[in-house]
C-alpha positions as CSV (number, residue, x, y, z in Angstrom):
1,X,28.9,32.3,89.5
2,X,25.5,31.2,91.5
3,X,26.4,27.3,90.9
4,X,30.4,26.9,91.6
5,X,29.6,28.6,95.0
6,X,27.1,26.0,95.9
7,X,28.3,23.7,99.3
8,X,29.3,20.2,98.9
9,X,26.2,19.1,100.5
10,X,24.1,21.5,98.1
11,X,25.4,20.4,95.0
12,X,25.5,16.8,96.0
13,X,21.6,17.2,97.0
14,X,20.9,19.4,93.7
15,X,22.6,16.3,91.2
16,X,20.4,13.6,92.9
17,X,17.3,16.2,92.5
18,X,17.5,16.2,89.1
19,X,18.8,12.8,88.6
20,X,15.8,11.7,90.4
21,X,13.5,13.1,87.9
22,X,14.3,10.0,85.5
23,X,13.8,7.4,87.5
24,X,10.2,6.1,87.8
25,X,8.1,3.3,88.5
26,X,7.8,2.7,84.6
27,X,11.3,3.0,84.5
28,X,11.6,-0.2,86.8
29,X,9.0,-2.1,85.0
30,X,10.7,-1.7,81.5
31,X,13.7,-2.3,83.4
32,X,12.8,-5.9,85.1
33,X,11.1,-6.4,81.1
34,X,14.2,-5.4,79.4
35,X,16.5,-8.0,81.6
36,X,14.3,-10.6,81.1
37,X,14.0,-10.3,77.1
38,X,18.1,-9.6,77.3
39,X,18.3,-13.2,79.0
40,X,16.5,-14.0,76.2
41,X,17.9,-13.3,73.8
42,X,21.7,-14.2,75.1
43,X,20.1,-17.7,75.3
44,X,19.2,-17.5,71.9
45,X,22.4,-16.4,70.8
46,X,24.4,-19.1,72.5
47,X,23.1,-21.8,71.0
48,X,23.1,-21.0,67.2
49,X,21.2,-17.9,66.7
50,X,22.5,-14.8,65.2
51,X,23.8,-12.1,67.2
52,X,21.9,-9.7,64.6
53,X,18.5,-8.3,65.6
54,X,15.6,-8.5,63.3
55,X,13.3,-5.9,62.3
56,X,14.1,-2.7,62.0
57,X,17.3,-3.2,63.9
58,X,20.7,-0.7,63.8
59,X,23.4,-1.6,61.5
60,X,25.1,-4.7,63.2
61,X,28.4,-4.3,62.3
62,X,30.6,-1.3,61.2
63,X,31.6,-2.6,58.1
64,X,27.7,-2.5,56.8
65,X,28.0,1.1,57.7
66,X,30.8,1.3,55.7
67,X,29.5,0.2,52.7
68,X,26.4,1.8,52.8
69,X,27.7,5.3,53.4
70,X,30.5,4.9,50.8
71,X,28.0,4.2,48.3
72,X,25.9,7.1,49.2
73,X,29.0,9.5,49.2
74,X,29.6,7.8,45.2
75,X,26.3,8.4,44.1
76,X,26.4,12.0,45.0
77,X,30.0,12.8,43.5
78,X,30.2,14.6,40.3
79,X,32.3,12.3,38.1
80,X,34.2,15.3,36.2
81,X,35.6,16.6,40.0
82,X,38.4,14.0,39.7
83,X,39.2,13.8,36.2
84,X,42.7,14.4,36.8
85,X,43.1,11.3,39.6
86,X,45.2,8.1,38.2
87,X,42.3,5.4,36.5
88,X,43.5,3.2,39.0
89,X,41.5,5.1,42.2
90,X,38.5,5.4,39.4
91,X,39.1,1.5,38.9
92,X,38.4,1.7,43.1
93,X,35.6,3.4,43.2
94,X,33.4,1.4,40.1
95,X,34.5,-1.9,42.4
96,X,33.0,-0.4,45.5
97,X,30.2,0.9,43.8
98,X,29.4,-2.5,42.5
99,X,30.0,-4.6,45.6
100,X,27.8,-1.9,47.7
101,X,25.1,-2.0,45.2
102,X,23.1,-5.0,47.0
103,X,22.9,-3.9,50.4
104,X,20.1,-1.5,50.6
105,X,19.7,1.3,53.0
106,X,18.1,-0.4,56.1
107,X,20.2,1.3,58.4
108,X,19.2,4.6,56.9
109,X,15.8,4.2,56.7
110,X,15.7,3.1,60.5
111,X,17.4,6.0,61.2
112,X,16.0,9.1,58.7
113,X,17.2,12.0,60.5
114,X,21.1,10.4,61.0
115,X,23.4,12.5,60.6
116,X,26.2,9.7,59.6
117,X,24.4,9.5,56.1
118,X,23.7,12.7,55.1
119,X,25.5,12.8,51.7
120,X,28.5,14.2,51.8
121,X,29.2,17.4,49.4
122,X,32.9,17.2,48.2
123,X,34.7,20.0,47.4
124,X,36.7,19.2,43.8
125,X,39.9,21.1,44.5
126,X,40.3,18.8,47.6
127,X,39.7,15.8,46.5
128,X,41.6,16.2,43.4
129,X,44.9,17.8,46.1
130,X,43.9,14.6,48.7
131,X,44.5,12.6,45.5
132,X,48.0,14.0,45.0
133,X,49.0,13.8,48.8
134,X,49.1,17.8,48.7
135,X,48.4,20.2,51.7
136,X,47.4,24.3,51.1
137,X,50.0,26.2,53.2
138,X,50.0,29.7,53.2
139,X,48.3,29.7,49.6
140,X,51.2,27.2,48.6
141,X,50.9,23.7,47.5
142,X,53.1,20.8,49.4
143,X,53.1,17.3,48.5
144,X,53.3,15.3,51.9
145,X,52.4,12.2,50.3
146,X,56.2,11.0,51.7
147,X,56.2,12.4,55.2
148,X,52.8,11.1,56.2
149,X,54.5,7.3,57.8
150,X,56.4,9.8,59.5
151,X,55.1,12.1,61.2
152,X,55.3,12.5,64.8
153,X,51.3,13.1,65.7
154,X,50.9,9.8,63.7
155,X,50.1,9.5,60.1
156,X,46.1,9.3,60.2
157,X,45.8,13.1,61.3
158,X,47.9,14.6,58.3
159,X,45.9,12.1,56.2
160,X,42.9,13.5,57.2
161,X,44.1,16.9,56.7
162,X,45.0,16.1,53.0
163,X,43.5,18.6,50.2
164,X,43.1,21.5,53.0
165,X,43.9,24.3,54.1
166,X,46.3,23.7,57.2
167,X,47.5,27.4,57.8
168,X,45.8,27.9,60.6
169,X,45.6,24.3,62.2
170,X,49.5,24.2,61.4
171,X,50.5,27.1,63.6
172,X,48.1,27.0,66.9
173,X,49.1,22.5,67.0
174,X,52.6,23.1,66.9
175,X,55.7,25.3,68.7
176,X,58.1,26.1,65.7
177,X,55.4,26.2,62.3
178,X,58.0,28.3,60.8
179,X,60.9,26.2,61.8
180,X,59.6,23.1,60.4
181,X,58.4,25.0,57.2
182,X,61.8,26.8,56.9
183,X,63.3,24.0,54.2
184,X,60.4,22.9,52.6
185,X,59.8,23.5,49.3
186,X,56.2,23.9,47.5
187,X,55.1,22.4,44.4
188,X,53.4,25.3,43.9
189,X,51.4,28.6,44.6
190,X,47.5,28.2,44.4
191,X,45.3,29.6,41.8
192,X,42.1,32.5,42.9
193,X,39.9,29.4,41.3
194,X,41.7,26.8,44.2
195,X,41.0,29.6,46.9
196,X,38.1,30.2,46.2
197,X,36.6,27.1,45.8
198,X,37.7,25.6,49.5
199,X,36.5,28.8,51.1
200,X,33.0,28.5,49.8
201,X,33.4,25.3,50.9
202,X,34.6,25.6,54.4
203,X,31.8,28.7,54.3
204,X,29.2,25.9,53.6
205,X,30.7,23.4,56.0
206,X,30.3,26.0,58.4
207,X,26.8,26.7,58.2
208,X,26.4,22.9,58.5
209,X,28.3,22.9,61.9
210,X,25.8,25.9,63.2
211,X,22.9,23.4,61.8
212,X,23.9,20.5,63.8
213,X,25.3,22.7,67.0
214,X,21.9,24.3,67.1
215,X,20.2,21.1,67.9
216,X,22.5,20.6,71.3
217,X,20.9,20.4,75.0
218,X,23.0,22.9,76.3
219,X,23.0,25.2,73.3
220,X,18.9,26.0,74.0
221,X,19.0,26.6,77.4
222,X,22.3,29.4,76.6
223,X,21.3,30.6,73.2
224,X,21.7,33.9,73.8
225,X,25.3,33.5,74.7
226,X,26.8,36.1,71.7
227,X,25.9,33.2,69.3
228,X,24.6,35.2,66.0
229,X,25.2,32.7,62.6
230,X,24.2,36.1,60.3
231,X,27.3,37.6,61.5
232,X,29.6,35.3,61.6
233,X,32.6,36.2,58.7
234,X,35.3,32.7,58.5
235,X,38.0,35.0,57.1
236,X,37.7,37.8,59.6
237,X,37.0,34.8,62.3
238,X,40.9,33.0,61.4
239,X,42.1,36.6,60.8
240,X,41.6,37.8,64.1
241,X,42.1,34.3,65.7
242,X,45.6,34.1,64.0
243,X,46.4,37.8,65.1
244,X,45.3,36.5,68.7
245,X,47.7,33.6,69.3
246,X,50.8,35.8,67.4
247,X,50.1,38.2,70.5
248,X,49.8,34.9,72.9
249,X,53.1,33.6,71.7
250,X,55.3,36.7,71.6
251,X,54.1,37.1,75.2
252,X,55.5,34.0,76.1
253,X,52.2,32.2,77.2
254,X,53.7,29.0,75.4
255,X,56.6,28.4,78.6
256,X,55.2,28.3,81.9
257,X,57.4,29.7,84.6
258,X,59.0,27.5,87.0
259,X,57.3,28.7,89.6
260,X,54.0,27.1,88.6
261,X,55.2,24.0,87.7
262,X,56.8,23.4,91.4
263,X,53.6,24.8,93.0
264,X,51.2,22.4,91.0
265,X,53.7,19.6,92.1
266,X,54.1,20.2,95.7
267,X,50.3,20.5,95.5
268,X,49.8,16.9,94.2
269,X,53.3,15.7,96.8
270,X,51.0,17.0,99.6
271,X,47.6,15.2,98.9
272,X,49.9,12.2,98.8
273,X,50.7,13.3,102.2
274,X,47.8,13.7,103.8
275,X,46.3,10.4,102.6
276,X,48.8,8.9,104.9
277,X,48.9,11.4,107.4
278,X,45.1,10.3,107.8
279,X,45.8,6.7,107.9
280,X,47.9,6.8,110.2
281,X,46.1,9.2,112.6
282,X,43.4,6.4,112.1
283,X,45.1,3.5,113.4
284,X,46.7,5.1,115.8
285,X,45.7,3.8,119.6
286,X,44.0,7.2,120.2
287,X,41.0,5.7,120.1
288,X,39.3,8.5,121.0
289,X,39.6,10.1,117.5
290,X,36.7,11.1,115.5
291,X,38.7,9.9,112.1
292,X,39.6,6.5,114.4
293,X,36.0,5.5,115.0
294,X,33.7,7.1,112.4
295,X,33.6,6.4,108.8
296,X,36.3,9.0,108.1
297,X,38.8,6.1,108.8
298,X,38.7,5.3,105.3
299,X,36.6,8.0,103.8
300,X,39.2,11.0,104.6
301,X,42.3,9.2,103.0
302,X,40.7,8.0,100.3
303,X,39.5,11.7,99.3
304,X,43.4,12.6,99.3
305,X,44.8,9.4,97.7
306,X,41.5,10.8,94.8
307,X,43.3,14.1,94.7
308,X,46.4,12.7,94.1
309,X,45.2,11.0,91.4
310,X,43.1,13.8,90.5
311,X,45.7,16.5,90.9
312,X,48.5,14.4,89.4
313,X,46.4,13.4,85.8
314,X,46.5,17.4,85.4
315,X,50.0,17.5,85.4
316,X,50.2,14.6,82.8
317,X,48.3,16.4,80.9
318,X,50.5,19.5,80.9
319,X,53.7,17.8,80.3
320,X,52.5,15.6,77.6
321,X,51.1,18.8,75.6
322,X,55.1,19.5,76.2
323,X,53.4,22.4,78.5
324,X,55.8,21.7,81.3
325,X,59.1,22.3,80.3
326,X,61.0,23.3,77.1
327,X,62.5,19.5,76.8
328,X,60.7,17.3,74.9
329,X,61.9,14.2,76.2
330,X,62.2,15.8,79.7
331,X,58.3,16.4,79.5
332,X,57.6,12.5,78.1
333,X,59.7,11.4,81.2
334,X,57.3,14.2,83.4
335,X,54.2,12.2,81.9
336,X,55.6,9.2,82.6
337,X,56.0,10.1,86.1
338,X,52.5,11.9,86.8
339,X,50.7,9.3,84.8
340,X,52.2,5.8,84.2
341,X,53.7,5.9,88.1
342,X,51.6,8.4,90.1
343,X,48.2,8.0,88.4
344,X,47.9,4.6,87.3
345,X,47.3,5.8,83.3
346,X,49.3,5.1,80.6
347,X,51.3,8.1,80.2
348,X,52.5,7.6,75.9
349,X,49.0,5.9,75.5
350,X,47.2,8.8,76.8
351,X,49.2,10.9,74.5
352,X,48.6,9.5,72.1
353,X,44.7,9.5,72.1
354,X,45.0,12.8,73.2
355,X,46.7,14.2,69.9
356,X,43.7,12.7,67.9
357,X,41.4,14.3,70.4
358,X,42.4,17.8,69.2
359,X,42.1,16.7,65.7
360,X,39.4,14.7,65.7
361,X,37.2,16.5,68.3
362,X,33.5,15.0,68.3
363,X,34.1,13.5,65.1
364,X,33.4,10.0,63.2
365,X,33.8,8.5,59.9
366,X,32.0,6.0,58.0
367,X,33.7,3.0,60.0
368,X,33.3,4.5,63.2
369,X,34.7,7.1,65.9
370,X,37.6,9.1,65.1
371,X,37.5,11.0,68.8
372,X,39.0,7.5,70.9
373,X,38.9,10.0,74.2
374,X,35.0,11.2,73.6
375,X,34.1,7.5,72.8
376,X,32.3,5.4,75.2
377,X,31.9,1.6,74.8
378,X,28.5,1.3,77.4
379,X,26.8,4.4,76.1
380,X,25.4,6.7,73.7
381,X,25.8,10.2,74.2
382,X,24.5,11.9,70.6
383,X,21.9,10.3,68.3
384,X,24.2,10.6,65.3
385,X,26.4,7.5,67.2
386,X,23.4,5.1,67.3
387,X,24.5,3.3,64.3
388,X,27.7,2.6,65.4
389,X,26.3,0.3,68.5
390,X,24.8,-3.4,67.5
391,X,25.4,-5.2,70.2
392,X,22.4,-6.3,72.0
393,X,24.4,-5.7,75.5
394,X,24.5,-2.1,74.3
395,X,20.7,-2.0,73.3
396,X,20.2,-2.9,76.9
397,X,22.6,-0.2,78.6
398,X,21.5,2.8,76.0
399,X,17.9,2.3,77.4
400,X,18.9,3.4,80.4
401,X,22.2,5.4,79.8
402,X,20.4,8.0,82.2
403,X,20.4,6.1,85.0
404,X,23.3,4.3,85.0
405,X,25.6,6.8,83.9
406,X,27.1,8.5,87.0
407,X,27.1,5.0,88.7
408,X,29.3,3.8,86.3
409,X,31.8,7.2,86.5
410,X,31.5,7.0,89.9
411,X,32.1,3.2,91.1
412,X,34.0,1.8,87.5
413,X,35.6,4.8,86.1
414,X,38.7,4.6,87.8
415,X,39.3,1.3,87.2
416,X,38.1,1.2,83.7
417,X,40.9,3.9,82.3
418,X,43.3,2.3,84.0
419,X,42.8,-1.0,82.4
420,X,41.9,0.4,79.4
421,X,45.5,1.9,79.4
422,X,47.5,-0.8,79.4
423,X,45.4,-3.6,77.7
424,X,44.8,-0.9,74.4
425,X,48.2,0.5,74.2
426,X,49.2,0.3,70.4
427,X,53.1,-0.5,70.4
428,X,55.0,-2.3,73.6
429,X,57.2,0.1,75.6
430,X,59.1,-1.6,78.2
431,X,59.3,2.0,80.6
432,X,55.6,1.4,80.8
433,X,55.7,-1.7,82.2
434,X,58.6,-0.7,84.8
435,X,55.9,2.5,85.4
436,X,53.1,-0.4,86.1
437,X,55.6,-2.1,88.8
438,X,56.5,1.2,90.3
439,X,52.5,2.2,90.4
440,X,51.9,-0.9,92.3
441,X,54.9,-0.7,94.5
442,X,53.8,3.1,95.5
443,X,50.1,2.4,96.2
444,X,51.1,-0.9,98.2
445,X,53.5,1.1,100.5
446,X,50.7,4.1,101.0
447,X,47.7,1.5,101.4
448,X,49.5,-1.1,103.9
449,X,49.3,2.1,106.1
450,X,45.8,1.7,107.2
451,X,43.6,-1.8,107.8
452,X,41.0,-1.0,105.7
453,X,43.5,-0.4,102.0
454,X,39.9,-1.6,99.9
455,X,37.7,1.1,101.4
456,X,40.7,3.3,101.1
457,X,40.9,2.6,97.3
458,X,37.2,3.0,96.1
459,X,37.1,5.9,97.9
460,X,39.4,7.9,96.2
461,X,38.2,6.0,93.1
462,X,34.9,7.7,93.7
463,X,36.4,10.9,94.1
464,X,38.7,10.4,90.8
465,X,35.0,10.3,89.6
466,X,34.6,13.9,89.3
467,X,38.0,14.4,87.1
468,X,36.2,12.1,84.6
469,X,32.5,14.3,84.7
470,X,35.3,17.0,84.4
471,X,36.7,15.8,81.2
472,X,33.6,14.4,79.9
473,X,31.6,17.9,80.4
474,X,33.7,20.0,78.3
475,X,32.4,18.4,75.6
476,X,30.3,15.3,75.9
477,X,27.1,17.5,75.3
478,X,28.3,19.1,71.8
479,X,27.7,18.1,68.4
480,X,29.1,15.6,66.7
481,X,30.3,15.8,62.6
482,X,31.9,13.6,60.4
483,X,35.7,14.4,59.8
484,X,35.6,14.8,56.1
485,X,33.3,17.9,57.4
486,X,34.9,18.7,60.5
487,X,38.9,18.6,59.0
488,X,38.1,20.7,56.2
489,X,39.9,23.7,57.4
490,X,37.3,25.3,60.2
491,X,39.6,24.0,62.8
492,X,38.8,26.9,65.2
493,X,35.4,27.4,64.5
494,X,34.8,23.5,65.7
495,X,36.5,23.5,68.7
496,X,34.6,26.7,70.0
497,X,31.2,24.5,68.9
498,X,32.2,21.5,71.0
499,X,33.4,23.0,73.8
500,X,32.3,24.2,76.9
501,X,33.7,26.5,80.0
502,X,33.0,25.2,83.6
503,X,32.4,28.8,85.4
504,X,34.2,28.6,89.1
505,X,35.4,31.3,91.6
506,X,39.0,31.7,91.7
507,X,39.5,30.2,94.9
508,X,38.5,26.6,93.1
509,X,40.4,27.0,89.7
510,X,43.3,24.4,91.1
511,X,40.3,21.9,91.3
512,X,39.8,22.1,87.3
513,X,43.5,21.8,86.8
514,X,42.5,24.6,83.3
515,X,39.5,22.3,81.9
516,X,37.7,25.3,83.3
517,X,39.0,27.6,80.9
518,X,38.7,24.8,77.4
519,X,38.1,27.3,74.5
520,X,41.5,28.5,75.7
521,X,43.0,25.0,75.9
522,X,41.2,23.6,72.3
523,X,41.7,26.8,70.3
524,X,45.6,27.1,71.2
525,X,46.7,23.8,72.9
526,X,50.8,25.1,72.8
527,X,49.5,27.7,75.8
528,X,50.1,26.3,79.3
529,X,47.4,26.8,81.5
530,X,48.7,28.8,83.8
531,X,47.7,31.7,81.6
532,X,44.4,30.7,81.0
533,X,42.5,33.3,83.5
534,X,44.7,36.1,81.1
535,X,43.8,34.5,77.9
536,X,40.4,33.2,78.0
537,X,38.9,36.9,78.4
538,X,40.3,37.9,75.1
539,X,39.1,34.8,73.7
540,X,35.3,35.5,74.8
541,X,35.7,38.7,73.7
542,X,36.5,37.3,70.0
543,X,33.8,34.7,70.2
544,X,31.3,38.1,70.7
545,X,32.7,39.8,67.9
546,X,32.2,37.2,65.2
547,X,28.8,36.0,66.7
548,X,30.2,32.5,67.7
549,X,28.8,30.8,71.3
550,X,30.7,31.1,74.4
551,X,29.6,29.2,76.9
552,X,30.1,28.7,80.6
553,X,28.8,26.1,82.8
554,X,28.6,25.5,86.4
555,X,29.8,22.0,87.8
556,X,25.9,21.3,88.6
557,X,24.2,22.6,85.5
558,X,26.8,20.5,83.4
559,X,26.0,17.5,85.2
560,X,21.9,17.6,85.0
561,X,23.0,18.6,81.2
562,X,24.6,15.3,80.5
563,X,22.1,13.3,82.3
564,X,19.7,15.0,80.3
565,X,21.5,14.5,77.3
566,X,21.6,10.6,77.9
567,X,17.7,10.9,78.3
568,X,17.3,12.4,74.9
569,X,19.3,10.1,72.9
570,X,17.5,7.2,74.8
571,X,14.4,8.3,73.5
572,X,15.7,8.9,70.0
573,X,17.4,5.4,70.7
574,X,13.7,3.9,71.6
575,X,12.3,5.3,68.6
576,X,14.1,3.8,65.9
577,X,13.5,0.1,67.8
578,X,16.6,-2.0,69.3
579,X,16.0,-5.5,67.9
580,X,14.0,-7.0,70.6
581,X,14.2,-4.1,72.9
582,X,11.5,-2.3,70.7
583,X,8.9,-4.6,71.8
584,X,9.5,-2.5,75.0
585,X,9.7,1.0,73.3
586,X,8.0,0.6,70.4
C-alpha cells in the first residue's frame, strides 16, 4: 500500500523522476534530426512521391497486412478440416490464395519476431461450426447464423464467437442467460470427439496466452504474484469461476442499492458546486483572498470542474453496463445524462466501443485493432501493433512515444475523446446532438462565472488527465493476441492476463470510481461496483488457486510502467527501421 499513500507532491515528484530518465541529450539530437528528415520527407510527399517508405519499411497499408497474413493462415490449414464447408467458401479461399501469392513477406521479414503473423493453428470442429453459423452452448449446437444482424451487442462480437464455446462468456456478459436461452432450440447435442477437440484447443491457446503474457513489463517485475503455468487446469479454472459468479448473482451483487447510486451522484452534483463556489469567491471584491490573487483563481475551479468530469464519466460507465438501475432504457437515458450532457462524451458511442472492449480485450485481427477503446492513433504501446502504423507522421511520434506520452494525456486528452465522440459516432441520433447543445449550454453558464473561463477549462482538462492514465493502466501494459486466438473460449483466463488492479487505501477508492478493483469488473461485468471491495478478494483468492497472476499496482508504479513500456516498443520500433527514420536508428 507503500505507493497509493504517497502525497500529491511525492508522487508528482516520483513520475517526473522516472520520466526524466528518458530524456537525454541524444534524445534531443535525434529529435532536432528526426524533424528535420520528417520535413523531408512531407516535402517529398507533396509533390508526387509516394507516401510509402523504402527499405525495409512496415507494411504501409492494412490491406497488405491483410493479404499477407491470410495467405499465411491458408498455407498452414489442413485442407481435409473443412471438407464438409459448401465448394463455394473453398472457391474463396483458392481465389485469395492466388491473388496473395505475389506479395511476398516483406512485412514479416522486417518484423521476425511479430506476433500478427505467427501462423495461426485452427481447430477443425470450429471452423467447420463457424462455417454453419453454429455456437457450443451447454454441450449443444445452435445455429445463429439468423440472429447475428440482430443482436443487440452488435453483430461482429457473436461473429467472432462463432464455432466456440460460449457457456461461459454467455452467462458472466449478460443478466438473464437462461431467459434468453429459455425458447431456443438446438440443432443438436455435441459429440466426446467435438468436446474434446476445442478443449485441447483452448488448452493450447492457453499456453500461447502465458507465452506472450510472460514477455510483459509489468509481469517481470511481479512474477511471483501466484502466477504458476504448471498448475493451471482450464476446466477446474471455468468450473470454479462459473461456481463464483452463481454465488455473486444469487447474492444480488448484479442491482446496486439506491443508496449508492444517490451518494455517487450527489458526489459528482457537489464538485459541480465547488467549481463555482471557487469562481465566484475569486472574483469577488475581497481582494484580499489567497484564491483572488494567486494562481488558485483558476487552478482551484478547474480541479473541481476536472472532478466533475472525472466523477461524472464513472457514472456513465455504470449506467451504460445497465449497472445503475434495473431499466434499461432508464439507464441509456442515465448515460446520456452523465456523459453526452455532464461529461462532454458520447454517451451510445461510448457504449458501444465499450461492449467490444470486453470482447475484444487487447486484441487485433489481420486488418487491424479489434479493441477501438485500447487503440491509439499517435502511439504504439506493444510491438505486436507496429505493423499496423505506416504513416510517416507516426514513425516520427513512435520514436519518441516515451516522451511525449503524458504530454499528450495531459494537455490533448480531454479534448481528443471528446471530439473523437462525436466526429466517429457510427449511426446519427438526434438526443445526442440536443446532449451536445445542453453540454455547451452547462459549461457556458458554470465558466461565464469567473474572468479567466480558458485557464479554468485546461485545468480541469489536465486533471481529467488522470481518469484517462486510469483507464489506460488497467491494461495498456498487457499482452496483446489476435481474436481468432483470444475468442476461442478462454474468455476468463484473458481478461485476468490483460488486466491489472491499482492498489489504493480505502479512503481513495471513490477516486478510481471501481477501475481499482478491474479483475472484478472484466471477469463479471453484470456486477456493479459497489461490491467490488467484497468480490475482488474471492476473486484473488481463485487467481491463487489455479496459478493465474493477480496483480496490483500503485498509481506511480503504473505510470513509470507505461512510460517504460513506450520505451521498449520504441526500441523494438528502431530496430526493425522506419523508412527514413532508420537512418537515425539504424
Amino acid at each position: 500500500m507503500a505507493n497509493a499513500n504517497v502525497g500529491g507532491s511525492n508522487v508528482l515528484n516520483a513520475i517526473i523522476k522516472e520520466y526524466s530518465k528518458f530524456i537525454s541529450t541524444d534524445h534531443c539530437f535525434k529529435l532536432a534530426v528526426t524533424i528535420l528528415l520528417c520535413g523531408v520527407t512531407l516535402i517529398w510527399w507533396a509533390y508526387g512521391g509516394s507516401s510509402s517508405s523504402s527499405g525495409g519499411d512496415l507494411a504501409d497499408d492494412k490491406n497488405s497486412i491483410l493479404k499477407e497474413a491470410d495467405l499465411q493462415s491458408l498455407q498452414t490449414e489442413d485442407p481435409s478440416d473443412d471438407s464438409d464447408i459448401d465448394d463455394n467458401d473453398d472457391d474463396d479461399e483458392n481465389k485469395s490464395q492466388q491473388t496473395t501469392s505475389s506479395s511476398a513477406s516483406s512485412t514479416i521479414a522486417a518484423h521476425p519476431t511479430n506476433n500478427l503473423h505467427k501462423p495461426i493453428t485452427k481447430c477443425p470442429t470450429r471452423e467447420k461450426a463457424r462455417a454453419q453459423g453454429l455456437v457450443l452452448y451447454n454441450k449443444h449446437w445452435y445455429n445463429v447464423s439468423k440472429f447475428i444482424a440482430h443482436h443487440p451487442g452488435g453483430s461482429e462480437l457473436l461473429e467472432q464467437y462463432l464455432g466456440t464455446d460460449i457457456t461461459h462468456v454467455f452467462h458472466v456478459m449478460h443478466r438473464n442467460p437462461k431467459q434468453i436461452m429459455k425458447y431456443r432450440k438446438p440443432v443438436r447435442g455435441a459429440t466426446e470427439e467435438e468436446m474434446e477437440e476445442l478443449l485441447q484447443r483452448r488448452n493450447e491457446v492457453s499456453q500461447e496466452m502465458f507465452d506472450e503474457y510472460e514477455e510483459g513489463v509489468m509481469t517481470k517485475s511481479h512474477a511471483a504474484d501466484f502466477f504458476n503455468r504448471e498448475r493451471f487446469d482450464l476446466e477446474a479454472f471455468e468450473k470454479d469461476a462459473g461456481e463464483l459468479y452463481e454465488d455473486f448473482t444469487k447474492a444480488g451483487y448484479t442491482k446496486p442499492t439506491f443508496g449508492f447510486v444517490a451518494q455517487k451522484t450527489a458526489l459528482v452534483l457537489m464538485f459541480l458546486f465547488l467549481s463555482v463556489f471557487c469562481m465566484k469567491c475569486a472574483s469577488s471584491d475581497d481582494h484580499q483572498s489567497i484564491i483572488a490573487t494567486t494562481p488558485l483563481s483558476y487552478i482551484l475551479p478547474g480541479i473541481f470542474l476536472g472532478l466533475f468530469w472525472h466523477q461524472s464519466g464513472f457514472l456513465m460507465h455504470d449506467a451504460e453496463h445497465h449497472n445503475l438501475i434495473g431499466n434499461e432504457l432508464v439507464n441509456d437515458i442515465l448515460g446520456w445524462l452523465y456523459g453526452t450532457v455532464f461529461l462532454g462524451v458520447n454517451g451510445a458511442w461510448w457504449r458501444e466501443e465499450h461492449r467490444e472492449h470486453h470482447a475484444f480485450l487487447n486484441a487485433f485481427d489481420e486488418a487491424g485493432f479489434k479493441d477501438p477503446q485500447m487503440k491509439e492513433d499517435i502511439w504504439i504501446q506493444n510491438a505486436n501493433l507496429i505493423p499496423f502504423y505506416g504513416q510517416e507522421l507516426i514513425h516520427f511520434l513512435a520514436n519518441f512515444q516515451h516522451i511525449l506520452f503524458i504530454p499528450i494525456i495531459f494537455f490533448a486528452g480531454r479534448i481528443g475523446i471528446v471530439v473523437d465522440s462525436t466526429l466517429t459516432e457510427r449511426k446519427f441520433r438526434p438526443w445526442t446532438i440536443l446532449g451536445n447543445v445542453f453540454h455547451v449550454l452547462l459549461h457556458y453558464a458554470v465558466l461565464s462565472q469567473t474572468s479567466t473561463p480558458i485557464r479554468v477549462y485546461m485545468a480541469g482538462a489536465c486533471q481529467f488527465a488522470v481518469l484517462s492514465l486510469q483507464l489506460l493502466g488497467n491494461h495498456h501494459i498487457k499482452p496483446w493476441n489476435n481474436i481468432h486466438s483470444a475468442s476461442e473460449g478462454n474468455f476468463s483466463v484473458w481478461q485476468i492476463l490483460c488486466t491489472q488492479d491499482f492498489d489504493t487505501p480505502i479512503w481513495f477508492r471513490w477516486f478510481y470510481g471501481g477501475l481499482n478493483f478491474h479483475y472484478s469488473h472484466h471477469l463479471f461485468p453484470t456486477i456493479s461496483r459497489e461490491y467490488f471491495p467484497i468480490t475482488t478478494p474471492r476473486i484473488r483468492s481463485l487467481c491463487e488457486k489455479h496459478g493465474l497472476p493477480f496483480i496490483e499496482v500503485g498509481f506511480v508504479e503504473c505510470v513509470t510502467g507505461m512510460v517504460t513500456n513506450m520505451n521498449e516498443v520504441k526500441k523494438e520500433f528502431a530496430k526493425h527501421g522506419a523508412g527514413t527514420l532508420s537512418l537515425v536508428y539504424g
